[in-house]
C-alpha positions in Angstrom: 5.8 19.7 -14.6 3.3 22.1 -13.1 4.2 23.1 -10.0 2.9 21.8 -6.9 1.5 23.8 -4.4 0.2 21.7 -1.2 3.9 21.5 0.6 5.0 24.0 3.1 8.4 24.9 3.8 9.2 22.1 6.7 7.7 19.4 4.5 10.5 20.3 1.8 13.3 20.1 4.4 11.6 17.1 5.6 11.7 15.7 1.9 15.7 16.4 1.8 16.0 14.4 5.0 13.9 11.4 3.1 15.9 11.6 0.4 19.3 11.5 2.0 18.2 8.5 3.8 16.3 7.0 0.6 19.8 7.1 -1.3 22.2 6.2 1.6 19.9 3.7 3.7 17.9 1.7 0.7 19.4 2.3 -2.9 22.6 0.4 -2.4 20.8 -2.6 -1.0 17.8 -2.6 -3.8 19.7 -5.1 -6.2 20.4 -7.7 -3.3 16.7 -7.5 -2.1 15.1 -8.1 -5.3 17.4 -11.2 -5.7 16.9 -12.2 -2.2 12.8 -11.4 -1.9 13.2 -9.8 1.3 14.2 -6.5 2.4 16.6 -5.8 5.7 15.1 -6.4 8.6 17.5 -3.7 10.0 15.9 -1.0 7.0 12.7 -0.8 9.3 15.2 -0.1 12.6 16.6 2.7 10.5 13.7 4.5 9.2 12.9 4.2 13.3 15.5 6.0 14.4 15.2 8.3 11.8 11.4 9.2 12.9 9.9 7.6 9.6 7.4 5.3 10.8 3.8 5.8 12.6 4.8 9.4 12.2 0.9 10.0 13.0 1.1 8.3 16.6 1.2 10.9 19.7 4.4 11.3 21.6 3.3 9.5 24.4 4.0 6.3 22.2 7.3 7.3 21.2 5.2 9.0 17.8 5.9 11.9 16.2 2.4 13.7 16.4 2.2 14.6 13.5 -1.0 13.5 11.4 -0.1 15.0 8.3 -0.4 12.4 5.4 1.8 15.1 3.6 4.7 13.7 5.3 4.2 10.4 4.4 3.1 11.1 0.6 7.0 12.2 1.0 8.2 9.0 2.0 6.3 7.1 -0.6 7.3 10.0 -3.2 11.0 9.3 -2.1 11.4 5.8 -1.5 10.1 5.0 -5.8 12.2 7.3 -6.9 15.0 6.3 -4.6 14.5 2.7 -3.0 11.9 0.1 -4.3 8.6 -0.5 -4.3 8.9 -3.7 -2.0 10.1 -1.6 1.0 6.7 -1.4 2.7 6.9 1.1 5.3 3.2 3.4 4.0 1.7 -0.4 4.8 3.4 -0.3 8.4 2.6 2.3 9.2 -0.4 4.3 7.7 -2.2 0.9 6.5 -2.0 -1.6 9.7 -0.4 1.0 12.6 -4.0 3.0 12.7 -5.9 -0.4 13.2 -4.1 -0.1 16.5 -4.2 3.6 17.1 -8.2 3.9 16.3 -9.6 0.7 17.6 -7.0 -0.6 20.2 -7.0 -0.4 24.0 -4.8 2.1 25.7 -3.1 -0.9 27.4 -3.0 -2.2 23.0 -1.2 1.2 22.4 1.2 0.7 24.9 2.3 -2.1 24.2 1.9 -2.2 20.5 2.6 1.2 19.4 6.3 2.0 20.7 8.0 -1.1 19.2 6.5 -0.1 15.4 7.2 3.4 15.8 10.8 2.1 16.7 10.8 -0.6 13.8 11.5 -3.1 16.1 8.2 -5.0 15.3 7.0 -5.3 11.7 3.2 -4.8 11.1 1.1 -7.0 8.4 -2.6 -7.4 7.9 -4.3 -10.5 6.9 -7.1 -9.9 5.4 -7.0 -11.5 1.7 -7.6 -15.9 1.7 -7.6 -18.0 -1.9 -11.2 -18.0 -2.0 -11.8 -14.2 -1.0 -9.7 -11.4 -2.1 -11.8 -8.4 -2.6 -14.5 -9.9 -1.4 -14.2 -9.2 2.3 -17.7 -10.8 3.2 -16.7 -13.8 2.0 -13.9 -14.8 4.3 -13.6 -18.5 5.9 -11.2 -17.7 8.4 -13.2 -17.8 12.0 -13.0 -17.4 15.6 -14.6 -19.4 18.5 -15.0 -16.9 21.7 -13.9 -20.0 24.3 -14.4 -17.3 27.2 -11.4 -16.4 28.3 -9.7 -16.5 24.9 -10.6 -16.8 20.7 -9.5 -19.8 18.9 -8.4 -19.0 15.6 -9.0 -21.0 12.6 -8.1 -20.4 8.6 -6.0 -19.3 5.7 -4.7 -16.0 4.2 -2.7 -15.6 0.9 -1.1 -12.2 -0.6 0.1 -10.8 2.9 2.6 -8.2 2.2 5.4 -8.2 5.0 4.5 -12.0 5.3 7.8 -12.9 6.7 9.3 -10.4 8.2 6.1 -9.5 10.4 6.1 -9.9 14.0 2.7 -8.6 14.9 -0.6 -9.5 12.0 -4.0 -7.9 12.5 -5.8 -10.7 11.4 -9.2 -10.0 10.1 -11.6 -13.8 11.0 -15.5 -14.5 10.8 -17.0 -14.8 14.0 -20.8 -15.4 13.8 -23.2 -16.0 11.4 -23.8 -13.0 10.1 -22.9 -11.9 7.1 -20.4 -9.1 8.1 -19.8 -10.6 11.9 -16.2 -9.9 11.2 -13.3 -9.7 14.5 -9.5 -8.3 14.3 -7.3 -10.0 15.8 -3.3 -9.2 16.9 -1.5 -12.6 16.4 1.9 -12.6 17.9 4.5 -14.3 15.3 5.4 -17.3 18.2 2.0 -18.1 19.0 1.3 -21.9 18.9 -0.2 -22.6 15.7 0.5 -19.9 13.6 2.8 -20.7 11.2 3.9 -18.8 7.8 3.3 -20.4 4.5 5.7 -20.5 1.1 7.2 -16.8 0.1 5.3 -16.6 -2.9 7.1 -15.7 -6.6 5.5 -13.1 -8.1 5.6 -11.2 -11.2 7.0 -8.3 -9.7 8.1 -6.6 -6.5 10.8 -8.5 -6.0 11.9 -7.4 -2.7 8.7 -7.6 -1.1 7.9 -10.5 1.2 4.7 -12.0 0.0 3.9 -15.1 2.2 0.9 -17.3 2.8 -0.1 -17.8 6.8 -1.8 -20.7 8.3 -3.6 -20.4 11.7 -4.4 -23.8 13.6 -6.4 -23.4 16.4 -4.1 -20.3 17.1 -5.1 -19.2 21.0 -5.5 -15.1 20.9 -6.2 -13.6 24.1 -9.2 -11.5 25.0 -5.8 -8.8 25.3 -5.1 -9.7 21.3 -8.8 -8.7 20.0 -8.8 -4.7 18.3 -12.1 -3.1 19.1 -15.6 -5.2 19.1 -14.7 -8.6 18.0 -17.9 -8.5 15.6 -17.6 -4.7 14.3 -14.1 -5.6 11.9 -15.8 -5.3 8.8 -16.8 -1.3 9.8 -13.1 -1.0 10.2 -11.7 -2.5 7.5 -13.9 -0.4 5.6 -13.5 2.7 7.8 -9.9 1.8 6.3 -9.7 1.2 3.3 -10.2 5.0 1.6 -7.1 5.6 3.5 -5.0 2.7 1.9 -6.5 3.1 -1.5 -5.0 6.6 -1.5 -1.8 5.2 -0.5 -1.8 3.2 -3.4 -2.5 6.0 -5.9 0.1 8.0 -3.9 2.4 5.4 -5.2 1.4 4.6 -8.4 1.6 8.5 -9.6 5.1 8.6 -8.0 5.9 5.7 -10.1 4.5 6.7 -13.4 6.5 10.2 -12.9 9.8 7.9 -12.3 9.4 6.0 -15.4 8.9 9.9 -17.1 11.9 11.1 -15.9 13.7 8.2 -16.7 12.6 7.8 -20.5 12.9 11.4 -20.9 16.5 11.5 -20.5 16.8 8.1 -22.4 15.2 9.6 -25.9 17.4 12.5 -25.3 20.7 10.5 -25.4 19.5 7.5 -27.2 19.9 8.0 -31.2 18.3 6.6 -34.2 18.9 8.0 -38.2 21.6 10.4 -36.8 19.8 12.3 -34.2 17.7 11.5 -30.7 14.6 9.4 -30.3 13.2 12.0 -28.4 13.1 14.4 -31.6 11.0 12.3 -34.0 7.1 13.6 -33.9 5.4 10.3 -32.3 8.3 9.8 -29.1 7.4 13.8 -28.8 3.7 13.5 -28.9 3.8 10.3 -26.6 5.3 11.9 -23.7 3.5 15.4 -23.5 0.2 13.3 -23.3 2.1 11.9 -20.4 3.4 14.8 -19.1 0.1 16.5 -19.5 -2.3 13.3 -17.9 0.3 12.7 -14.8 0.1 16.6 -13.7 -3.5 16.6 -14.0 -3.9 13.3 -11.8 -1.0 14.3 -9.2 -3.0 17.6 -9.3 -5.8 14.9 -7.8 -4.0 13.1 -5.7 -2.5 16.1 -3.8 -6.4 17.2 -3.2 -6.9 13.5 -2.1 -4.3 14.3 0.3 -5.8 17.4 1.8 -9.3 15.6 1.8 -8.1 12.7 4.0 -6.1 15.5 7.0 -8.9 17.3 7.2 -11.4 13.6 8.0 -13.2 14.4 4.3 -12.1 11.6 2.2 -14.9 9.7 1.0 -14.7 5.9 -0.4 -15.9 6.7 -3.6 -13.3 9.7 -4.1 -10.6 7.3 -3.0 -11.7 4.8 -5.5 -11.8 6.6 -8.1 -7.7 8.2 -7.4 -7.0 4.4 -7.3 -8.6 3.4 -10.5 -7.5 6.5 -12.0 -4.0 6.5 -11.0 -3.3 2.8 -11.3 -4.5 2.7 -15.0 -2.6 5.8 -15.8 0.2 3.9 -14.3 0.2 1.0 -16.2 -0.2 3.2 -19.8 2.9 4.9 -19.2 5.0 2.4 -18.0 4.0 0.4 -20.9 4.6 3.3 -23.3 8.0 4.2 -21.4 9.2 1.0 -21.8 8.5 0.8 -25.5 10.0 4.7 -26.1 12.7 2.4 -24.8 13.0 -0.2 -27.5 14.8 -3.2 -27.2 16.4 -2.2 -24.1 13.4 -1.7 -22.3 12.6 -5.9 -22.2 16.2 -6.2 -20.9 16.1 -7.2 -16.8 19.0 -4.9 -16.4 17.3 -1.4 -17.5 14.8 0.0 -14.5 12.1 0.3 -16.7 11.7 -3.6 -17.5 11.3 -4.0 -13.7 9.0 -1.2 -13.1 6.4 -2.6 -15.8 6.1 -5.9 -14.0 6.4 -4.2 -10.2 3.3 -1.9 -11.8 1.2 -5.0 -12.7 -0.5 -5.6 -9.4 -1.6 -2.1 -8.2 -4.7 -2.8 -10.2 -5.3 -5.6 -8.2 -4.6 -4.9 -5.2 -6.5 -2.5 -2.3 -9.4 -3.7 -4.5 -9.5 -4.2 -8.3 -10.0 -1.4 -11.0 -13.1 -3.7 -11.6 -14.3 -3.3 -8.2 -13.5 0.2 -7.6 -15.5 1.0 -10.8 -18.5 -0.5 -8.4 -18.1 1.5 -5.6 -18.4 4.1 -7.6 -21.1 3.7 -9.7 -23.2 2.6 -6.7 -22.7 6.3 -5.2 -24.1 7.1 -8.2 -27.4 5.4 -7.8 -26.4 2.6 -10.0 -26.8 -0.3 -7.6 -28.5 -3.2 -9.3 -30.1 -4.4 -5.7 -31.8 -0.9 -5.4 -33.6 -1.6 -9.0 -34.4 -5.1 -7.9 -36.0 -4.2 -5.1 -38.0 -1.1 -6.9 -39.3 -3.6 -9.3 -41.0 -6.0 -6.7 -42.2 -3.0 -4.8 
């Protein structure tokens, strides 16, 4: 493994603290939250108290200060290797806790920020419905400004922490145009909003994915992040951010699956000696070992890019598309160095290859990513169009 050189001293202690928690706070409950489809309630409390969550968020909140992404790169490094996938605290807190950080109110952040720094209230964003996943323009959901409050109106699907969330930025339509897009905080009692079936996926077992209903849900002026008609800039002000989360998380997973069939094709035999020896199980894995040191190599730039305000959405989109690919090759190739025990439920490796599936869907599809970059690189079919009638 080539070594790594972005980490200082205090984020390697920090990463022994994550650990210790990681084995002691989430490993021994991972089999009972795949079978249940929900993780503890309590697991968010914890990583609270132990200063996990929001870590970006001033003091003044109850926050750390500390806007380092390096710190949580950790806890995402920490909790694959050591919890489960499903355990969503990156979305808490550095996918939906900035919404209210960069584009709330100060009397937003006080009243907001403190209760999901403490884990006391779970965050969600609703942003995907049946009709419009990557597609953010083409949303249904809308708001009617009725003055003194927005009346809220539509569907979402896919929302990660669907159950378990008390507070959902809720991304709605609210005028004609094309990218008149509003955030809105619903509170989980609010009269008409009401959660949908948990929805049974191919993976992630543990993680709560729910559908939500909103009927003529009544969100206070209070309740509304930012301009009501300036959303769409922040979701995609946003979404470099969470793409690189995801590619944090997929390289951390592909280097799990490594480790783990590495010291299966040293023990494992076949013709008298280990799997690992014969030329092909060999070859297999230094291509792997070689193309997940160059990506993490990536990544950890990625990183550095985003603390110092540089990350650009192309750049993002490409470490997604890179990293989730790369994710699903080895997975699929660690589970055949495997053999037959690899499509047995009971060996980690049989549920990391369906918990893998969806990070090339979701944050955006390898397909789309592929656009955003090849329309930085002049290769937008509306620019043509529009040359040609000129």
């Amino acid at each position: 493994m080539t070594p790594r050189t972005i980490f200082d001293p205090e984020h390697e202690i920090f990463r022994t603290s994550v650990r210790k928690f990681f084995q002691t706070r989430a490993a021994p409950n991972v089999p009972r939250w795949r079978q249940e489809g929900v993780v503890d309630r309590a697991i968010f409390e914890d990583a609270g108290a132990h200063g996990l969550l929001l870590m970006w968020a001033p003091e003044d909140y109850g926050g750390a200060g500390v806007d380092d992404m390096r710190y949580e790169q950790i806890i995402q490094e920490e909790n694959y290797l050591h919890g489960d996938p499903g355990l969503c605290l990156t979305l808490h807190s550095r996918v939906v806790g900035p919404y209210i950080g960069h584009h709330g109110s100060e009397e937003q952040k006080q009243r907001w920020l403190p209760p999901a720094i403490s884990g006391e209230k779970i965050l969600a964003v609703a942003m995907s419905e049946p009709a419009a996943g990557s597609d953010l323009a083409g949303m249904r959901s809308h708001a009617e400004d009725r003055g003194d409050h927005w009346l809220l109106n539509g569907a979402k699907t896919y929302i990660s922490n669907g159950l378990l969330a008390d507070l959902i930025v809720v991304a709605a339509r609210t005028g004609a145009a094309k990218h008149e897009i509003g955030l809105f905080v619903v509170e989980a009692d609010m009269p008409g909003f009401s959660r949908g079936r948990k929805l049974d996926k191919l993976g992630l077992d543990a993680q709560d994915t729910a559908e939500m209903f909103f009927s003529d849900v009544v969100v206070p002026k209070q309740n509304v992040l930012g301009d009501p008609r300036a959303g769409f800039r922040y979701l995609a002000q946003a979404l470099a951010v969470e793409r690189l989360q995801i590619a944090i998380g997929s390289i951390a997973h592909a280097q799990v699956a490594f480790s783990l069939t590495l010291d299966f094709v040293k023990e494992r035999e076949a013709f008298g000696r280990p799997v690992g020896t014969f030329q092909s199980p060999r070859f297999r894995l230094a291509r792997m070992r070689a193309e997940i040191d160059a990506l993490q190599s990536h990544i950890d730039h990625c990183v550095m890019l985003a603390n110092a305000g540089a990350l650009s959405a192309e750049v993002a989109s490409g470490a997604k598309l890179l990293t989730t690919e790369l994710e699903g090759r080895v997975i699929d190739d660690c589970l055949q160095l495997h053999g037959g025990a690899g499509y047995m439920e009971e060996y980690r490796i049989a549920r990391m290859y369906r918990d893998a599936r969806v990070t090339r869907i979701f944050g955006g599809t390898s397909e789309i990513m592929a656009e955003i970059i090849g329309r930085k690189l002049g290769l937008d079919e509306r620019q043509f169009v529009r040359a040609a009638k000129a």
